[in-house]
C-alpha positions in Angstrom: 95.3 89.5 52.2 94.3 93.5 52.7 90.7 91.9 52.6 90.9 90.0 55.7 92.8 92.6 57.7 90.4 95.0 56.9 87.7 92.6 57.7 85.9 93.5 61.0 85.9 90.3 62.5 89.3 89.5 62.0 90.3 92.8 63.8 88.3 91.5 66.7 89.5 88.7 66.7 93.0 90.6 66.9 92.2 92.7 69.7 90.7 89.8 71.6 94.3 87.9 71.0 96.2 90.6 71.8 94.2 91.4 75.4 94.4 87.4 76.4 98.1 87.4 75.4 98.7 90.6 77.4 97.1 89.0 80.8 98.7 86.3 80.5 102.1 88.0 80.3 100.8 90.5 82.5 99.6 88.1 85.5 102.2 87.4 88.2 103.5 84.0 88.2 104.4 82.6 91.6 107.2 80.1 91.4 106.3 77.4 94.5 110.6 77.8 95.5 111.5 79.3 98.8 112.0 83.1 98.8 112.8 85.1 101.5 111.0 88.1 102.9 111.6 90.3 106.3 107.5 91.6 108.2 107.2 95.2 107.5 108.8 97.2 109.9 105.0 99.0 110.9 103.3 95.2 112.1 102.5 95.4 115.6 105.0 94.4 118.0 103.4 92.3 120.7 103.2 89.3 123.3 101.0 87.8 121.4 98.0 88.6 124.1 95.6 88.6 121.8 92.7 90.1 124.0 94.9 93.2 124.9 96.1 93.1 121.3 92.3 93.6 119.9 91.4 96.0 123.1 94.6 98.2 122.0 93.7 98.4 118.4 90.1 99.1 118.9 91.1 101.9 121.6 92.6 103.8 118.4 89.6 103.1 115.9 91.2 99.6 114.6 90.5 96.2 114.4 93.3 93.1 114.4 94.9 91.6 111.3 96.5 88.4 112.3 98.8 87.6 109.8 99.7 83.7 110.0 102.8 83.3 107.7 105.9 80.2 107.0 109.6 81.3 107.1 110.3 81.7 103.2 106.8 81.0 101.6 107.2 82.7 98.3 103.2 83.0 98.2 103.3 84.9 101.9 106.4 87.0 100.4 104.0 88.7 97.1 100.9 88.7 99.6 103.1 91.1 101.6 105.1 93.0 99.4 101.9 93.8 97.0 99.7 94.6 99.9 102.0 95.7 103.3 104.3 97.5 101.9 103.5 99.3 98.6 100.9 101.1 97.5 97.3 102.4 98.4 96.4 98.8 99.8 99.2 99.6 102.6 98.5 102.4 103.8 95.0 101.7 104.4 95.6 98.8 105.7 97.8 100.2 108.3 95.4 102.9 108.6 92.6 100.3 109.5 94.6 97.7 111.7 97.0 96.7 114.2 98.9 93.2 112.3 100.1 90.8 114.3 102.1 88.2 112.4 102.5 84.5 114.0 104.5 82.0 112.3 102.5 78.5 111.5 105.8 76.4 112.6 106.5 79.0 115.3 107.0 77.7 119.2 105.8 81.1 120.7 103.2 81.0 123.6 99.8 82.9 122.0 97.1 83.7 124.7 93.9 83.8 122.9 90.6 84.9 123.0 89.6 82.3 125.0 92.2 82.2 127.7 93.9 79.4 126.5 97.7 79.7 125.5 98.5 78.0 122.5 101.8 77.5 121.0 101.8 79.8 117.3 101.6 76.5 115.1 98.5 75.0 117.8 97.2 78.1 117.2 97.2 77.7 113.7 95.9 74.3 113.2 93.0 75.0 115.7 91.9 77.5 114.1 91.8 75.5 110.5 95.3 77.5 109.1 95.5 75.0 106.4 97.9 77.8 103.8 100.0 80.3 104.2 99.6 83.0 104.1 96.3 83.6 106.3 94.6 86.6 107.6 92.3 86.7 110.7 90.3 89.6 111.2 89.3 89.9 114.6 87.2 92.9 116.1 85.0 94.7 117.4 83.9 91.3 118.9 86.8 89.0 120.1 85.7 86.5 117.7 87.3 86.0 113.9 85.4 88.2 111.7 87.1 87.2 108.2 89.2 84.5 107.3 91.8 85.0 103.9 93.2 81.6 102.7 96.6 81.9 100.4 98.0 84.6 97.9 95.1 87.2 96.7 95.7 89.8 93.8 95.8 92.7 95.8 92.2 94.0 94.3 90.7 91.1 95.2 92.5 90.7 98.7 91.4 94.1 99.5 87.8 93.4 98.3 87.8 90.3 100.9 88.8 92.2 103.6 85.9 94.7 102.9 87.6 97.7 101.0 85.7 96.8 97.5 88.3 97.1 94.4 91.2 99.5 94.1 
C-alpha cells in the first residue's frame, strides 16, 4: 500500500480529487424557493424618467444600471447581495453608476428613451427581459449598451459589465 501512495500518479490523481471535490462544495448552490431580499439603500431613487435618469448620471461621470428584478427571486437576492452590497464589486459599481431597479411584474409608469411610457413589466417584455435578474447598461448614448441575463458569479458578472476579473 506505501507503494501506491508514494506513487506520483496516484498523488495526482489525489490532488486532482481533492480540488474537484473542494469546488464543488465550494460553489454556491441556488435553491429555486422564494427568498426575500430589500434594494440597497444606495440605488437611485427616481421617477423612472429614464432620459433624465441617464442625463443625471452621466452629469457626475456615470452611466445607468437598470436593474430589472421579481419580488423574492432567490437568484436576484445572491446577484445583489454578492455584487450590491459587499465587497470590491459594490463599491465600484456604485462608483460607476446610477441603478435604477424596476420590478418585471411592477405597474409603475417608466418613460423611456423613446418617449413612450411603459408600464415596468411592458417595459420588460419589450425589451426581451426574459430572467430575473437583468441588467441594462444604458449610456453615454441613450440606447442599451449591455444586457446581463440571470445570476452571474460575481467575477464573471463584473467581467460582463466590462471591469475584467476581480
Amino acid at each position: 500500500m506505501k507503494l501506491i501512495a508514494s506513487h506520483p500518479i496516484c498523488s495526482v490523481l489525489l490532488v486532482a480529487f481533492c480540488l474537484v471535490f473542494s469546488s464543488q462544495t465550494l460553489a454556491r448552490e441556488i435553491e429555486p424557493k422564494p427568498m426575500h431580499y430589500e434594494l440597497p439603500n444606495w440605488f437611485k431613487q427616481t421617477f423612472l424618467e429614464i432620459p433624465v435618469d441617464i442625463q443625471d448620471a452621466q452629469s457626475r461621470g456615470k452611466k445607468l444600471l437598470i436593474f430589472f428584478h421579481l419580488d423574492d427571486c432567490p437568484y436576484c437576492a445572491y446577484l445583489l447581495q454578492e455584487n450590491f452590497t459587499q465587497g470590491a464589486n459594490r463599491e465600484l459599481i456604485e462608483s460607476k453608476f446610477d441603478v435604477v431597479a424596476i420590478n418585471v411584474r411592477g405597474d409603475l409608469p417608466v418613460n423611456w428613451i423613446d418617449g413612450t411610457v411603459y408600464s415596468e413589466k411592458q417595459l420588460a417584455r419589450k425589451l426581451g427581459v426574459f430572467a430575473t435578474p437583468a441588467v441594462l447598461v444604458l449610456g453615454p448614448k441613450p440606447e442599451v449598451s449591455k444586457k446581463i441575463m440571470g445570476y452571474k458569479k460575481p467575477g464573471v458578472f463584473m467581467e460582463l459589465l466590462g471591469f475584467g476579473t476581480h
